[in-house]
TIROKE-19476 format. One record per residue: residue in one letter; x, y, z of N, C-alpha, C, O in turn; residue number from 1. Coordinates in nm, 3 decimals. Example, Ala and Ser with C-alpha at 12.3 -4.5 7.8 and 13.67 -1.06 7.14 Angstrom:
// residues 2
+---+---------+---------+---------+---------+---------+---------+---------+---------+---------+---------+---------+---------+-----+
! r !     n_X !     n_Y !     n_Z !    ca_X !    ca_Y !    ca_Z !     c_X !     c_Y !     c_Z !     o_X !     o_Y !     o_Z !   k !
+---+---------+---------+---------+---------+---------+---------+---------+---------+---------+---------+---------+---------+-----+
! A !   1.319 !  -0.569 !   0.780 !   1.230 !  -0.450 !   0.780 !   1.320 !  -0.330 !   0.780 !   1.424 !  -0.332 !   0.846 !   1 !
! S !   1.285 !  -0.225 !   0.708 !   1.367 !  -0.106 !   0.714 !   1.290 !   0.003 !   0.787 !   1.341 !   0.114 !   0.804 !   2 !
+---+---------+---------+---------+---------+---------+---------+---------+---------+---------+---------+---------+---------+-----+
***
This chain:
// residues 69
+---+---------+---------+---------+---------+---------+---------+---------+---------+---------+---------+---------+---------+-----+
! r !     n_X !     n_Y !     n_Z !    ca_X !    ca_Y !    ca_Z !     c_X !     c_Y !     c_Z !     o_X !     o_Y !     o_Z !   k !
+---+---------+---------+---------+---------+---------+---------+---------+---------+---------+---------+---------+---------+-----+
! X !  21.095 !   3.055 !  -6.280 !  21.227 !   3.008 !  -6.241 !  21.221 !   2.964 !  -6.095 !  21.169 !   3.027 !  -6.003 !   1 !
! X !  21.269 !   2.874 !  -6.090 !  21.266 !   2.784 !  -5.908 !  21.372 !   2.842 !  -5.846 !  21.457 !   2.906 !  -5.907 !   2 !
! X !  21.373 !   2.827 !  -5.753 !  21.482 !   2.938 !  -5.605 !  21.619 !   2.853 !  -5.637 !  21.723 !   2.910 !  -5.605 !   3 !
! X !  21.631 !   2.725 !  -5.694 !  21.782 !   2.636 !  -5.745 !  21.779 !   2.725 !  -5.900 !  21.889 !   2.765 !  -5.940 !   4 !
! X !  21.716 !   2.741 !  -5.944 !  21.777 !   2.769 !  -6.106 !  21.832 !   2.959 !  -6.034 !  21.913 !   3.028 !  -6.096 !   5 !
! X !  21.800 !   2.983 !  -5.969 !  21.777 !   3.191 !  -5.925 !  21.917 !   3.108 !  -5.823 !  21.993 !   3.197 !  -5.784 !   6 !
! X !  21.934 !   3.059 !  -5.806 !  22.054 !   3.067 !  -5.651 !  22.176 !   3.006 !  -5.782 !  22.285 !   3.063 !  -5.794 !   7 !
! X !  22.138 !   2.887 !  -5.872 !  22.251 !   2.861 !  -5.956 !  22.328 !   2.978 !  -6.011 !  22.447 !   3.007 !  -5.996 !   8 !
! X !  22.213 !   3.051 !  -6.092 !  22.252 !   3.169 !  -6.170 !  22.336 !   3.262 !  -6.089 !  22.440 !   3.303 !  -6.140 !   9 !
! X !  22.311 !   3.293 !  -5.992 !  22.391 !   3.415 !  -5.893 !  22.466 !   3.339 !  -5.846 !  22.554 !   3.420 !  -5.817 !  10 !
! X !  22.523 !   3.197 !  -5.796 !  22.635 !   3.160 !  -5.761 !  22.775 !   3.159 !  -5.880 !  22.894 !   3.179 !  -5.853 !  11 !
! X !  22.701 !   3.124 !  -6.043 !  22.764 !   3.149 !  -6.122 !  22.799 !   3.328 !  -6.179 !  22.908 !   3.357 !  -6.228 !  12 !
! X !  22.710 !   3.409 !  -6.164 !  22.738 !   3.546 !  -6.163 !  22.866 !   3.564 !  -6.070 !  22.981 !   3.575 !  -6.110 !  13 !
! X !  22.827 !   3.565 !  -5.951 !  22.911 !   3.592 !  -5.856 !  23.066 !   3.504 !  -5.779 !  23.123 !   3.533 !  -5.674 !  14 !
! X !  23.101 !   3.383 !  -5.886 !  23.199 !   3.346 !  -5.906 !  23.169 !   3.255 !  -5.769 !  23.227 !   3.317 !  -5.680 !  15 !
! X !  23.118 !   3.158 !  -5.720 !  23.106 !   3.116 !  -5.599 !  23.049 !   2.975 !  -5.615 !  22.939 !   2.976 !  -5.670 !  16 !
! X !  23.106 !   2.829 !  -5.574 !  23.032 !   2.685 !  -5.527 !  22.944 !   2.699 !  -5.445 !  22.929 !   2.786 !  -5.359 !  17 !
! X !  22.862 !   2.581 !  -5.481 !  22.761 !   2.566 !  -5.372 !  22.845 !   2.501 !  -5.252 !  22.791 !   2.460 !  -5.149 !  18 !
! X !  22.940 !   2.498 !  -5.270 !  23.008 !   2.420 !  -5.107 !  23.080 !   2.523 !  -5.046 !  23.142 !   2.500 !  -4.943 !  19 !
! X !  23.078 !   2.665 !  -5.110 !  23.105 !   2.809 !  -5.061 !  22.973 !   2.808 !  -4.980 !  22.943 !   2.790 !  -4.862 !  20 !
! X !  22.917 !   2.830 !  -5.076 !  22.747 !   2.903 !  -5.002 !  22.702 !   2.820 !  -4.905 !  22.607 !   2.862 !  -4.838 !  21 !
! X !  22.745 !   2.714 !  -4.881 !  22.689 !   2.646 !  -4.764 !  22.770 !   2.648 !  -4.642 !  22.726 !   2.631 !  -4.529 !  22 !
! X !  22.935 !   2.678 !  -4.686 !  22.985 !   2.701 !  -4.570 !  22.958 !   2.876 !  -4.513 !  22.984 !   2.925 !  -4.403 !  23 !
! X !  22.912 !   2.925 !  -4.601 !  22.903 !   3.080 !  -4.529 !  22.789 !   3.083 !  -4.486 !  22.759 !   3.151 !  -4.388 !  24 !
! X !  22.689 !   2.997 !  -4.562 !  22.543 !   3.024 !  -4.486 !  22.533 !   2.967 !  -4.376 !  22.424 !   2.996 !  -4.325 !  25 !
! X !  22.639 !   2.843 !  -4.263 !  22.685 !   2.797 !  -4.187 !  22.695 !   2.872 !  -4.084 !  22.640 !   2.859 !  -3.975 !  26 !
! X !  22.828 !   3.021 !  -4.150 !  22.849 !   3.062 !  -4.013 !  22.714 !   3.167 !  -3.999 !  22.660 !   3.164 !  -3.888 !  27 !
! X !  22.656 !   3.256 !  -4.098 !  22.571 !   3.331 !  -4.093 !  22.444 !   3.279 !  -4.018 !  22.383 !   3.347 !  -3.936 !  28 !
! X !  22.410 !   3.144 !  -4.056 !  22.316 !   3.100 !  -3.919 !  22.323 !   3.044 !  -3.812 !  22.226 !   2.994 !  -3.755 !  29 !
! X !  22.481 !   3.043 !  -3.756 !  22.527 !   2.995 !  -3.641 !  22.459 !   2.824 !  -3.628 !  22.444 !   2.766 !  -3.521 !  30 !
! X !  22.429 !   2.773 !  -3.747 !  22.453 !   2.591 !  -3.752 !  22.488 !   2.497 !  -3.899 !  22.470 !   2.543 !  -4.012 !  31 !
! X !  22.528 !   2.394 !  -3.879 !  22.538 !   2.328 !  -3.967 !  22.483 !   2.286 !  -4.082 !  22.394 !   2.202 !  -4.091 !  32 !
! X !  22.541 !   2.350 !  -4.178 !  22.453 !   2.337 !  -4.304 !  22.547 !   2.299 !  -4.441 !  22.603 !   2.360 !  -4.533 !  33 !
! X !  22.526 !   2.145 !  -4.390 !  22.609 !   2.075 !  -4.545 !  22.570 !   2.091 !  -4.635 !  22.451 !   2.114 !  -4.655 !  34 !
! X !  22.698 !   2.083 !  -4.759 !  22.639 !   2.119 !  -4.913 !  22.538 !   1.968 !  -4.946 !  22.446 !   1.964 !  -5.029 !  35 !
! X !  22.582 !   1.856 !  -4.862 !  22.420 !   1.804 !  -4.919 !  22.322 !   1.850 !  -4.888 !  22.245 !   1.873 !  -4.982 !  36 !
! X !  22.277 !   1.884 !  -4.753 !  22.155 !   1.925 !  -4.704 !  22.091 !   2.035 !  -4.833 !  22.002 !   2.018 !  -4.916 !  37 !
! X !  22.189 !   2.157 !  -4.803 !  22.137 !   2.287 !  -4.868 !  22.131 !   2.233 !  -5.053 !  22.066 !   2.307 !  -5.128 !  38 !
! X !  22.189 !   2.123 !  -5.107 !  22.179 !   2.074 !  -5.197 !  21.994 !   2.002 !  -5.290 !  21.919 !   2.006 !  -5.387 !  39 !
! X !  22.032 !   1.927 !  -5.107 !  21.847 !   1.866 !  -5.140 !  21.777 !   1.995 !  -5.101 !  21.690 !   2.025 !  -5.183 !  40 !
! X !  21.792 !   2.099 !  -4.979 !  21.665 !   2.195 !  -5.068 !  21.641 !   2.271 !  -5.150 !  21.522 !   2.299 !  -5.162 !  41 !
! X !  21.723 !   2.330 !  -5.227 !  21.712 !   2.344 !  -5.307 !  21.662 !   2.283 !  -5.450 !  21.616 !   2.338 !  -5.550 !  42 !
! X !  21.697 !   2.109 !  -5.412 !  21.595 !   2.009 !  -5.537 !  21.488 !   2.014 !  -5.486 !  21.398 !   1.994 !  -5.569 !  43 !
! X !  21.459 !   2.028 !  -5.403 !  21.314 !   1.975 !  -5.350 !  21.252 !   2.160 !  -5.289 !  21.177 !   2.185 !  -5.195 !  44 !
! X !  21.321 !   2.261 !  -5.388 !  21.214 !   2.347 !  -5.349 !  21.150 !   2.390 !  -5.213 !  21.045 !   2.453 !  -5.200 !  45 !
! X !  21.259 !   2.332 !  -5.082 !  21.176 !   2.374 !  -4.964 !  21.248 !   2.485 !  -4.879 !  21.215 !   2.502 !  -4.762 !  46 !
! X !  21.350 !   2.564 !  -4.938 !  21.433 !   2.718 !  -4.854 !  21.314 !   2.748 !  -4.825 !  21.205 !   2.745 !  -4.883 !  47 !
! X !  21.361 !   2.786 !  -4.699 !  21.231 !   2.872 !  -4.602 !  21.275 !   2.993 !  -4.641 !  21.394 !   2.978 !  -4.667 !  48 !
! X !  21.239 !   3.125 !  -4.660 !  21.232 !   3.263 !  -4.707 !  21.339 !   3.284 !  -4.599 !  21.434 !   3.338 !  -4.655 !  49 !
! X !  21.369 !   3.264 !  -4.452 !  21.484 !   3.357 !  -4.424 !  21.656 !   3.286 !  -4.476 !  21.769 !   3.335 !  -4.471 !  50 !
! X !  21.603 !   3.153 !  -4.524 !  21.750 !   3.083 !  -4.584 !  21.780 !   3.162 !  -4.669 !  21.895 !   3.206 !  -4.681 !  51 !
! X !  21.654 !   3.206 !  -4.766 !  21.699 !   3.214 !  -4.890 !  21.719 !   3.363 !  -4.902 !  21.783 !   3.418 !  -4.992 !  52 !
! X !  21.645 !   3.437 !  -4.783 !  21.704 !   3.564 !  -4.760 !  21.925 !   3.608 !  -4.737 !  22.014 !   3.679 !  -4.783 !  53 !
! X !  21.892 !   3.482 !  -4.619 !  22.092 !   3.472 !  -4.594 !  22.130 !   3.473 !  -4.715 !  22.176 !   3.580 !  -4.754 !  54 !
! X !  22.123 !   3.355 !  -4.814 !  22.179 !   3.340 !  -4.928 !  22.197 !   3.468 !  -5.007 !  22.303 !   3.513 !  -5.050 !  55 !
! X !  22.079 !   3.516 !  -5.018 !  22.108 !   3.666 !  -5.106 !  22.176 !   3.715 !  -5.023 !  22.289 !   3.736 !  -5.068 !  56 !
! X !  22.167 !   3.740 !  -4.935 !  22.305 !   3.835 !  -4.839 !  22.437 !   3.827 !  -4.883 !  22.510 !   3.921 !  -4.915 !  57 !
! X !  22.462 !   3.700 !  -4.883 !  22.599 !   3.625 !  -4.865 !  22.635 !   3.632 !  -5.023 !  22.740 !   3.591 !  -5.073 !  58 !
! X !  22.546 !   3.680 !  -5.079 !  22.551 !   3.700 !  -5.262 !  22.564 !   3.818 !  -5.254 !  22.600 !   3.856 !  -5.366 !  59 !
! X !  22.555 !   3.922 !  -5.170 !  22.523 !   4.048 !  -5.145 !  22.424 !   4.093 !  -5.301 !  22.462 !   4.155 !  -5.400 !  60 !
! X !  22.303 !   4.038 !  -5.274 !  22.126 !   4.061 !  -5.335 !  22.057 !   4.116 !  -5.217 !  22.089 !   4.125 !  -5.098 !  61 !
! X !  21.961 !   4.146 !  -5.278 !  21.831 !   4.153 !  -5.183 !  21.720 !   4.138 !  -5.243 !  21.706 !   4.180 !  -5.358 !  62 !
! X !  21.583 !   4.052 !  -5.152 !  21.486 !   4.051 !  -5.220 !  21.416 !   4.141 !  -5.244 !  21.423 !   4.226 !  -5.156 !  63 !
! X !  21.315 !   4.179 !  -5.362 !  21.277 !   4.313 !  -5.386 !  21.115 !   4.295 !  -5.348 !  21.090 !   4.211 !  -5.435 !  64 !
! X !  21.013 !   4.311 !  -5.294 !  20.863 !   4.302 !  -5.313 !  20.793 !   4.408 !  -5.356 !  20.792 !   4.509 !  -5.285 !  65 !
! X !  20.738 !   4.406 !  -5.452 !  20.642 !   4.504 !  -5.528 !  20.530 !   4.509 !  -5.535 !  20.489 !   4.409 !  -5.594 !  66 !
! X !  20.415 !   4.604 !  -5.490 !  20.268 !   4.572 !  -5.532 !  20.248 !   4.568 !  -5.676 !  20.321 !   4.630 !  -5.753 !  67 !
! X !  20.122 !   4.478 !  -5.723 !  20.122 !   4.473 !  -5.867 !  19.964 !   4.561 !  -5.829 !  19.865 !   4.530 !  -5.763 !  68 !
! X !  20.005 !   4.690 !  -5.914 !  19.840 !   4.716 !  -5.953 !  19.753 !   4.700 !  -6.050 !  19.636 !   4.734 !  -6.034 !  69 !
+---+---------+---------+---------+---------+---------+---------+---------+---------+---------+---------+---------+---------+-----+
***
């Protein structure tokens, strides 16, 4: 599953637009972040890990990391 199909799903879980999530991930990183911008990265697969960290925040998620043994 790609970080747009995992951010769709929890914006629809959690009752929320992507023109929500871009205005909160706005103020949470103190800059401008239009729902086109955050739109194309999400098509194009390029959230840097602390975007997509905010995002789960602002979803109130967290990412989980596990060793595989």
């Amino acid at each position: 599953m790609t970080s747009k199909e995992r951010v769709k799903m929890l914006l629809v879980k959690e009752n929320m637009t992507l023109k929500e999530l871009a205005f909160n991930l706005s103020k949470k990183m103190n800059k401008e972040i239009s729902l086109q911008n955050l739109s194309k990265k999400l098509s194009r697969n390029s959230l840097k890990l602390q975007e997509f960290e905010y995002i789960l925040e602002i979803l109130n998620y967290r990412l989980y990391i596990e060793k595989i043994d």
